[in-house]
C-alpha positions as CSV (number, residue, x, y, z in Angstrom):
1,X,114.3,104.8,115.9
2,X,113.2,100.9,114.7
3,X,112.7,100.9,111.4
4,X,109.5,98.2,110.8
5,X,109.1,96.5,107.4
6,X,104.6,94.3,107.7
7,X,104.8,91.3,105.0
8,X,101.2,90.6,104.4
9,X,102.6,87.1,103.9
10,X,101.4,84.1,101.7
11,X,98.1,86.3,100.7
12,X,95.6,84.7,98.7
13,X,96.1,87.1,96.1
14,X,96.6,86.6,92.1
15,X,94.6,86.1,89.0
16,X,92.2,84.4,87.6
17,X,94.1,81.2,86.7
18,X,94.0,79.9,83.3
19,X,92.4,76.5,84.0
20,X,89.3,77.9,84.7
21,X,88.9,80.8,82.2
22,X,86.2,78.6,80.6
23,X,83.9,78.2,83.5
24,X,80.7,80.1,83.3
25,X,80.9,82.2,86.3
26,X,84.6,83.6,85.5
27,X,83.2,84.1,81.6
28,X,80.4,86.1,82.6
29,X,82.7,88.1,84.8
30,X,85.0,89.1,82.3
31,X,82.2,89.7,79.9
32,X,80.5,92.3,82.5
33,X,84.3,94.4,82.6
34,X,84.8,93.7,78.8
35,X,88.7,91.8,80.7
36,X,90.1,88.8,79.6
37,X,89.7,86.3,82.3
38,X,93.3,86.1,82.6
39,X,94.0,90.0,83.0
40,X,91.0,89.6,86.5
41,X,92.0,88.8,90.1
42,X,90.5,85.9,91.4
43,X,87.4,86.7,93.9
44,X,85.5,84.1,96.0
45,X,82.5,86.7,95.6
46,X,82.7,86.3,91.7
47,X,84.0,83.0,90.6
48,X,83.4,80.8,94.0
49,X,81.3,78.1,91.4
50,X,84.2,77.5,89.5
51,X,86.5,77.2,93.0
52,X,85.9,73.1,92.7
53,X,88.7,73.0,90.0
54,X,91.2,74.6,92.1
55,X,93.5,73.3,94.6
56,X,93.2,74.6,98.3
57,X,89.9,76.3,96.8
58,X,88.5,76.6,100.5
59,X,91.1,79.9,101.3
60,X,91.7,81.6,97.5
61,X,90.3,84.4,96.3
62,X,90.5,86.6,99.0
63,X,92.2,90.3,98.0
64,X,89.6,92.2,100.1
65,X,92.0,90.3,103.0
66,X,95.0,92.3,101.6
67,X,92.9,95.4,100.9
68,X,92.0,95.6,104.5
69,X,95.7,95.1,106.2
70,X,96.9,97.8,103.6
71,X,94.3,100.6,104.7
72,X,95.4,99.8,108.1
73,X,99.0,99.5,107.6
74,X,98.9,103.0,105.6
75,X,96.5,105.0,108.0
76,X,99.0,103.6,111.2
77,X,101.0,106.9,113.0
78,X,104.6,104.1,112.2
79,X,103.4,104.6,108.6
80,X,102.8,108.7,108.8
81,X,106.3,109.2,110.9
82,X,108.4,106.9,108.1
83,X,108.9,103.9,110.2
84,X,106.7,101.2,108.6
85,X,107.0,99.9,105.3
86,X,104.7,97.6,104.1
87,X,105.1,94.9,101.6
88,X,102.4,91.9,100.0
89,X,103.8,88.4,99.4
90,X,101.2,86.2,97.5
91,X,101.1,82.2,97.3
92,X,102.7,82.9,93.8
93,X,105.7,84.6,95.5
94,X,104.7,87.9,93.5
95,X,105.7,90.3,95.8
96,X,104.1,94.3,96.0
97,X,106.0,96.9,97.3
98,X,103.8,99.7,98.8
99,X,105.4,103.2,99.1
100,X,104.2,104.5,102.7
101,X,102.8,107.9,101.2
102,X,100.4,105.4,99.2
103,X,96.6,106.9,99.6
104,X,94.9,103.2,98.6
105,X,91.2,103.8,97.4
106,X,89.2,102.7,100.1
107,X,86.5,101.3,97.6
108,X,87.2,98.0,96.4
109,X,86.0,97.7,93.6
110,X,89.0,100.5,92.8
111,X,91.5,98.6,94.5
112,X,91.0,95.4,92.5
113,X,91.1,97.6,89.4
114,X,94.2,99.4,90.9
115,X,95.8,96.0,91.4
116,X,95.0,94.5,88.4
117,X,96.4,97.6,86.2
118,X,99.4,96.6,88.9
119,X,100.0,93.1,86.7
120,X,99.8,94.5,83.9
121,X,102.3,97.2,84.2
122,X,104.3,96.0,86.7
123,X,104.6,99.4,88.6
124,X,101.3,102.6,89.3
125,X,100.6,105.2,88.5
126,X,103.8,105.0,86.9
127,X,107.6,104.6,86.5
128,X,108.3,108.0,87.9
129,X,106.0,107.7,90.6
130,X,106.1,103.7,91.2
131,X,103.8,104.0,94.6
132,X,103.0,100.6,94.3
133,X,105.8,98.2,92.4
134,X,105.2,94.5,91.7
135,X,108.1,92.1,91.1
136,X,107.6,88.1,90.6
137,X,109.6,85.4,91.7
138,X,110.7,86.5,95.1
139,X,109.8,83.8,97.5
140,X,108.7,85.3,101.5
141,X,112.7,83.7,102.4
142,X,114.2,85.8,99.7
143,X,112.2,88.6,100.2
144,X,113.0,88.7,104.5
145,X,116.8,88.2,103.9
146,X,116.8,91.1,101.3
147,X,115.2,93.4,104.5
148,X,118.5,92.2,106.4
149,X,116.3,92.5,109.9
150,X,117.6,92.4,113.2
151,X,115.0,90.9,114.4
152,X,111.7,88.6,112.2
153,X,108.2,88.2,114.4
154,X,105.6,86.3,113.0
155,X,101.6,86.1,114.1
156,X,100.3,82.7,114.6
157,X,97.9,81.2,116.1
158,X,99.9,78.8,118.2
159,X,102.8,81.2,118.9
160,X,103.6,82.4,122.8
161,X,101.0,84.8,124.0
162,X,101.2,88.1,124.3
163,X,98.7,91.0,125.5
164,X,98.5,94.2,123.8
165,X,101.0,96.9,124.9
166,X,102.9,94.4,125.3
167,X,107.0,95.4,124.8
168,X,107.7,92.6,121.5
169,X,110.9,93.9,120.0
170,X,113.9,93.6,121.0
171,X,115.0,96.8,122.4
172,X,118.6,96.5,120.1
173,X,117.0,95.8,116.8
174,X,116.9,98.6,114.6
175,X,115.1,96.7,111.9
176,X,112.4,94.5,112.6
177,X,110.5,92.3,110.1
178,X,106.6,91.5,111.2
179,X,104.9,88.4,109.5
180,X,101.0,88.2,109.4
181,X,99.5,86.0,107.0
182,X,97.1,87.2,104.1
183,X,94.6,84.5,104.0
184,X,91.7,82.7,105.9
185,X,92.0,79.1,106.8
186,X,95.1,77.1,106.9
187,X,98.7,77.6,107.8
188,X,101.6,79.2,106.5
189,X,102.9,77.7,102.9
190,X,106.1,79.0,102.9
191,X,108.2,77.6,105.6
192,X,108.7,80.5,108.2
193,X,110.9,78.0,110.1
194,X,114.1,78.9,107.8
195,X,113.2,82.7,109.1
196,X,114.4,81.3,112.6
197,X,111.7,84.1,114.0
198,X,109.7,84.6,117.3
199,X,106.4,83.5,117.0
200,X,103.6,85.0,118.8
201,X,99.7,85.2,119.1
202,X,97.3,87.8,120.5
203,X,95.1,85.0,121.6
204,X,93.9,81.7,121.0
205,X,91.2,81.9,119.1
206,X,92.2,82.3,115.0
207,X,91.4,85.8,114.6
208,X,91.0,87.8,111.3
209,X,94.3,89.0,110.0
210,X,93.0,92.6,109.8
211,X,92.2,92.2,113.7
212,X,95.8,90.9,114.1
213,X,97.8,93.2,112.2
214,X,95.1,96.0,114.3
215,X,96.5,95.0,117.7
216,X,100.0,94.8,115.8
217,X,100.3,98.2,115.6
218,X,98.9,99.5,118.5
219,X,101.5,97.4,120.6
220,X,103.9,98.6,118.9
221,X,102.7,102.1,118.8
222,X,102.1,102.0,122.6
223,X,105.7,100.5,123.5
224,X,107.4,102.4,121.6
225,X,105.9,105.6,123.4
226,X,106.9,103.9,127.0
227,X,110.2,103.3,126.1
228,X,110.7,107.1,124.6
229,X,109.3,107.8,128.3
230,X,111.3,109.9,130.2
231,X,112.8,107.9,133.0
232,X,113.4,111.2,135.5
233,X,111.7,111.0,138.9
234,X,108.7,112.7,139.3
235,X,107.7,114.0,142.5
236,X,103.9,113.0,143.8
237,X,101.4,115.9,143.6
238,X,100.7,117.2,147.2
239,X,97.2,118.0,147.5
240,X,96.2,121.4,148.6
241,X,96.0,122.3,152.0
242,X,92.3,122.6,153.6
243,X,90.9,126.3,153.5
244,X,90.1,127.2,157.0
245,X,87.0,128.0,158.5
246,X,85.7,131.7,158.3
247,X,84.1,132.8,161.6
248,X,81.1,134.3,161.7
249,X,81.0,138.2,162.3
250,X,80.0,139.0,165.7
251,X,76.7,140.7,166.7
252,X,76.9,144.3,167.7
253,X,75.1,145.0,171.7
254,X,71.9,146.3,170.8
């Protein structure tokens, strides 16, 4: 069976960073959850007025992306039979390693608690039980080569089209690395090129990556059930013979 290993890639995920702890918006944030500003993830609901101070401002923010891909990724039949792993790659190259019998909140203001208890302890609930484990540094090269796949696939926009149901794995790869990037607008930063993958798109249009990583699994889902199809020939039905007709009783001579 293909073992599958979803990078929420590039996610625009990561606190609040420390060059606009001042600003009023982040302040009266941290003042509302009695949190330093630098112990908060960084929301586009919250702190979008301090967002002209940041670089790229127009696609950070955005852990309800992750959230979403997560709940998905955990609820998916590959995840409940041991054949996904899921893993979350931010634009700082922090990388989260989620355990597949993870039950994420589905609230969210829990998750962002959940993740930011996450930073600060590096593992939750805890060392025994490290469902979730966070560990920085680890670029989305470093992380893919450590996964030793057979095989890398990454969703883009521009990749060759395929439809849903669609066979995408190579039917000799035991372990396949799927790419599918965590944020809103924009490309790729880290260079996916050096991953030497197959790039593919469910469409033209830029979709959400919640709706990608949604079609994701059901094609997966639905060719792997074809090709554990079993290929013996099965003979048409023949359909039953017509009933025939009763004749009516004859009338007895009066």
């Amino acid at each position: 069976m293909t073992q599958y290993f979803v990078i929420i890639a590039d996610s625009e995920l990561e606190l609040i960073p420390e060059g606009i702890h001042d600003e009023r918006s982040v302040q009266t944030n941290a003042r509302t959850r009695g949190k330093h500003p630098g112990k908060i993830l960084l929301d586009a609901s919250h702190h979008h007025p301090a967002f002209g101070k940041l670089p790229e401002s127009e696609r950070r923010g955005r852990p309800d992306i992750v959230h979403f891909c997560l709940l998905l990724c955990l609820d998916s039949n590959l995840s409940a039979e041991g054949n996904l792993k899921v893993f979350v790659h931010t634009r700082n190259d922090d990388v989260i390693a989620v355990k597949p019998e993870t039950r994420l909140p589905p609230h969210y203001i829990r998750f962002i608690g959940l993740i930011e208890s996450l930073y600060e302890q590096r593992v939750v609930p805890s060392r025994e039980n490290p469902l979730l484990e966070l560990r920085q540094g680890v670029t989305l090269e470093a992380l893919v080569n450590a996964l030793k796949p057979d095989q890398v696939l990454v969703l883009e926009q521009d990749g060759a089209e395929v439809s849903p149901g669609e066979v995408l794995v190579d039917p000799k790869a035991e372990r396949v690395v799927v790419i599918v990037g965590g944020f809103s607008k924009g490309r790729f930063k880290s260079d996916i090129r050096k991953l030497d993958p197959k790039v593919i798109s469910f469409g033209k249009r830029q979709m959400k990556a919640w709706t990608a990583v949604s079609r994701l699994l059901c094609s997966i889902e639905c060719s792997s059930e074809g090709a554990a199809a079993p290929d013996a020939d099965v003979e048409p039905v023949k359909p039953p013979k017509p009933a025939k007709p009763r004749r009516a009783p004859r009338k007895k001579a009066a």
